[in-house]
C-alpha positions as CSV (number, residue, x, y, z in Angstrom):
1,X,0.0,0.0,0.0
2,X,1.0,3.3,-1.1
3,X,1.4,6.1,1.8
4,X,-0.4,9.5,1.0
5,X,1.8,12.5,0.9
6,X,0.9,16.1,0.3
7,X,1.2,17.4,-3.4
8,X,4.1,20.1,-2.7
9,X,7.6,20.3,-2.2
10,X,7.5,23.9,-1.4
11,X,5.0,24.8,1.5
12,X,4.2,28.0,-0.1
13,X,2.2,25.4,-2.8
14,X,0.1,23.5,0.1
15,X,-3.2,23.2,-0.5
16,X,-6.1,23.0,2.8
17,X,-6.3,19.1,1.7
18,X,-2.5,18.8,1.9
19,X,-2.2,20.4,5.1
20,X,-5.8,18.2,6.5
21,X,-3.6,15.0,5.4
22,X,-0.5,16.5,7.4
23,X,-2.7,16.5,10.6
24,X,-3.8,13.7,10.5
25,X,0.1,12.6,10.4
26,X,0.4,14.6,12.9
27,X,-2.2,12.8,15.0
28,X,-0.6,9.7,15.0
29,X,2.8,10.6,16.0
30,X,0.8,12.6,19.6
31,X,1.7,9.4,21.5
32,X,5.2,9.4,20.4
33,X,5.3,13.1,22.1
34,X,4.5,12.1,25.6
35,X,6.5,9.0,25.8
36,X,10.0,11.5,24.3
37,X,8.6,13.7,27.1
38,X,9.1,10.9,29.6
39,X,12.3,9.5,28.4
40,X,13.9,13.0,28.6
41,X,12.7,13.0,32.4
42,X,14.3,9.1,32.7
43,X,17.4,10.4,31.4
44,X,18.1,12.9,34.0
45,X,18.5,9.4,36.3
46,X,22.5,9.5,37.2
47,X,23.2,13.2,36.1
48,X,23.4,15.6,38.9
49,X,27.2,16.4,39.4
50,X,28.1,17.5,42.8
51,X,24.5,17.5,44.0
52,X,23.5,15.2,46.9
53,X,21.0,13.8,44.5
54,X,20.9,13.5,40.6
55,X,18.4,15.6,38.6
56,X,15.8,12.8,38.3
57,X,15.6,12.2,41.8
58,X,15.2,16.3,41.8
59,X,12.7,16.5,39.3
60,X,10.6,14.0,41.1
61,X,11.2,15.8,44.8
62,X,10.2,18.6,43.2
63,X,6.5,17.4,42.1
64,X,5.9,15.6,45.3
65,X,6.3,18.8,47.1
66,X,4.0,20.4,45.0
67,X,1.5,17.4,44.9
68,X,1.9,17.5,48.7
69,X,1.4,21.4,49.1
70,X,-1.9,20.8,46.9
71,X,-0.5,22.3,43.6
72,X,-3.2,21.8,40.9
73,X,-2.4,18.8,38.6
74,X,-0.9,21.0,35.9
75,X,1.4,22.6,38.3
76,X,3.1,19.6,39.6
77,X,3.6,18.2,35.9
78,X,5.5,21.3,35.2
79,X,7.4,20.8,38.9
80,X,7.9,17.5,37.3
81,X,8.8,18.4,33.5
82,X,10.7,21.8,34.4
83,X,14.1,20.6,33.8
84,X,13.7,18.1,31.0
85,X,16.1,19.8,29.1
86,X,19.3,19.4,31.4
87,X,20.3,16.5,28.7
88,X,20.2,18.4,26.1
89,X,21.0,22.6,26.7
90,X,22.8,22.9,30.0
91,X,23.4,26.5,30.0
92,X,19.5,27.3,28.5
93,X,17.3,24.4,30.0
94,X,14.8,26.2,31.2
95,X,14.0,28.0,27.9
96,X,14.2,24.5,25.8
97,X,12.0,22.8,28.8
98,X,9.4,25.2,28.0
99,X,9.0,25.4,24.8
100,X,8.6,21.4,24.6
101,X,5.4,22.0,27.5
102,X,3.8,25.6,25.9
103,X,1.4,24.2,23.7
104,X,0.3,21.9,26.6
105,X,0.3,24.8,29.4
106,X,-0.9,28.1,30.7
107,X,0.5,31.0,29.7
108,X,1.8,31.4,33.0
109,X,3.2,28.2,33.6
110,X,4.9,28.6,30.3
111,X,6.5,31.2,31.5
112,X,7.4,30.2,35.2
113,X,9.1,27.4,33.0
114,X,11.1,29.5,30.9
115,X,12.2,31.9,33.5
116,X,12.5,29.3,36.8
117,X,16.7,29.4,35.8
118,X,16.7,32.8,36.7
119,X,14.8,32.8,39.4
120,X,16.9,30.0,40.9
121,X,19.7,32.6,40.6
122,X,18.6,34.2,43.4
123,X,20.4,31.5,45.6
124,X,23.6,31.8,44.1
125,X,24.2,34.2,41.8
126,X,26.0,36.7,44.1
127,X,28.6,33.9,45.0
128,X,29.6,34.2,41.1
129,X,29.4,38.5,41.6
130,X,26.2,38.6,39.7
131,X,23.0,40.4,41.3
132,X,21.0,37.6,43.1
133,X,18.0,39.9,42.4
134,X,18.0,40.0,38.8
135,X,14.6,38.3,39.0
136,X,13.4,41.2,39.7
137,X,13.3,43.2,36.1
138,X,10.1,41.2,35.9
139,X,8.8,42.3,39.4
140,X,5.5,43.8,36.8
141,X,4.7,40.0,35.1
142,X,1.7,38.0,36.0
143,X,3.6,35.1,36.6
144,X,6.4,36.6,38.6
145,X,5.2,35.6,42.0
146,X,4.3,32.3,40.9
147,X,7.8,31.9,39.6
148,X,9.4,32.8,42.9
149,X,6.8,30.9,44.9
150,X,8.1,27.8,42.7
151,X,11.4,28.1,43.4
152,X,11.3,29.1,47.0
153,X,9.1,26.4,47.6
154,X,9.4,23.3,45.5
155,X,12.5,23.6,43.1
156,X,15.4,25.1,45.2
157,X,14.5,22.9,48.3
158,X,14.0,19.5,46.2
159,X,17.7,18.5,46.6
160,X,17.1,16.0,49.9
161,X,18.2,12.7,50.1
162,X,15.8,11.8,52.7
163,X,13.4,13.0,51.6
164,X,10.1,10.7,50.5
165,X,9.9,11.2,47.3
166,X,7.2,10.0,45.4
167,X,7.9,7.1,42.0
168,X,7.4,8.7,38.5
169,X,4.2,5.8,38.5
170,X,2.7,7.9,40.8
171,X,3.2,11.5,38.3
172,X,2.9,9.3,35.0
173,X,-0.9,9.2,34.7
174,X,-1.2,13.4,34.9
175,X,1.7,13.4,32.6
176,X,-0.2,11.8,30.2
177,X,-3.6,13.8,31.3
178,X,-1.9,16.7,29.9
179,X,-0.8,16.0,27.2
180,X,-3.8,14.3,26.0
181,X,-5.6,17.5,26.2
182,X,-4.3,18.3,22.8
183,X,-2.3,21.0,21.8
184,X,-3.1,24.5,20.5
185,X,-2.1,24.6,16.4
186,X,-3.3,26.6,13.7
187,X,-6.4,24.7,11.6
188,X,-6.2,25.3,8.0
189,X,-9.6,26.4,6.8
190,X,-11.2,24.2,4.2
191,X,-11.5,25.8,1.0
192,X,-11.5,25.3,-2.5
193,X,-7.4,23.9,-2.6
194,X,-6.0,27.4,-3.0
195,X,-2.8,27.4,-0.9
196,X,-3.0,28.2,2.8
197,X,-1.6,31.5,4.5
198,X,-1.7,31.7,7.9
């Protein structure tokens, strides 16, 4: 059996069908994205340098403190997800973490996300003669307190040994909750196969 593919090799010459067939690619490979998700949380297992505990252990810490402060569900899959990209960009984590979980997340929590390196800064920054309070240029956002109150209270403290951290069985289910919510994307308009502009 023959697969279908679209009729352009430019995408300035896709048609609304070409673009329908595209998504409905794009459909299948939706699992695929929360099990990547998941692997890049599984791979932080063993990596944590001098920390008393390595960033998987962290990552989980860090949503059973939320869970256990009574974050809603979305908020402790981002304290679970927020430093999936330790594997990949060390020195810009936090911006390549969030863009993997915006089109599954608030605004806000986007944002907390992209900006929680930062904010961590506060702890440490002035032992490297930067301003711990650099945080503070974005005193005015919406999300600004919710970024601190992350940090202060789940992320920065999530470093214990001893501490009873909850399995990634436990987090796994709301993972997939979330991401089985769908995703925001741009729907191509049916029309009569002129090419689509968005």
């Amino acid at each position: 059996m023959i697969k279908p593919t679209v009729g352009f090799t430019r995408m300035d010459q896709g048609t609304a069908a070409d673009w329908q067939l595209l998504d409905q690619e794009d459909e299948a490979l939706k699992p695929m994205v929360v099990e990547n998700v998941l692997k890049l949380l599984r791979d932080l297992a063993g990596i944590g340098g001098a920390f008393p505990i390595d960033r998987y252990q962290h990552s989980l810490q860090s949503a059973t403190r939320a869970y256990r402060d009574g974050a809603e569900e979305e908020m402790v899959v981002v304290a679970l997800l927020h430093d999936i990209g330790d594997t990949l960009a060390l020195e810009n984590h936090s911006e390549l973490a969030a863009a993997i979980l915006r089109p599954y997340v608030s605004e806000n929590h986007y944002w907390l996300v992209k900006h929680h390196g930062l904010f961590q800064g506060y702890y440490y920054f002035h032992f490297y003669g930067r301003d711990r309070n650099e945080r503070d240029r974005y005193r005015d956002h919406p999300a600004y307190q919710i970024t601190v109150d992350f940090c202060e209270q789940w992320d920065q403290r999530a470093f214990d040994p001893d501490y009873d951290t909850l399995p990634l069985s436990f987090f796994e289910p709301m993972v997939r909750r979330l991401f089985a919510r769908g995703y925001k994307t741009a729907t191509p308009v049916a029309d009569s196969g002129s090419p689509i502009t968005l």
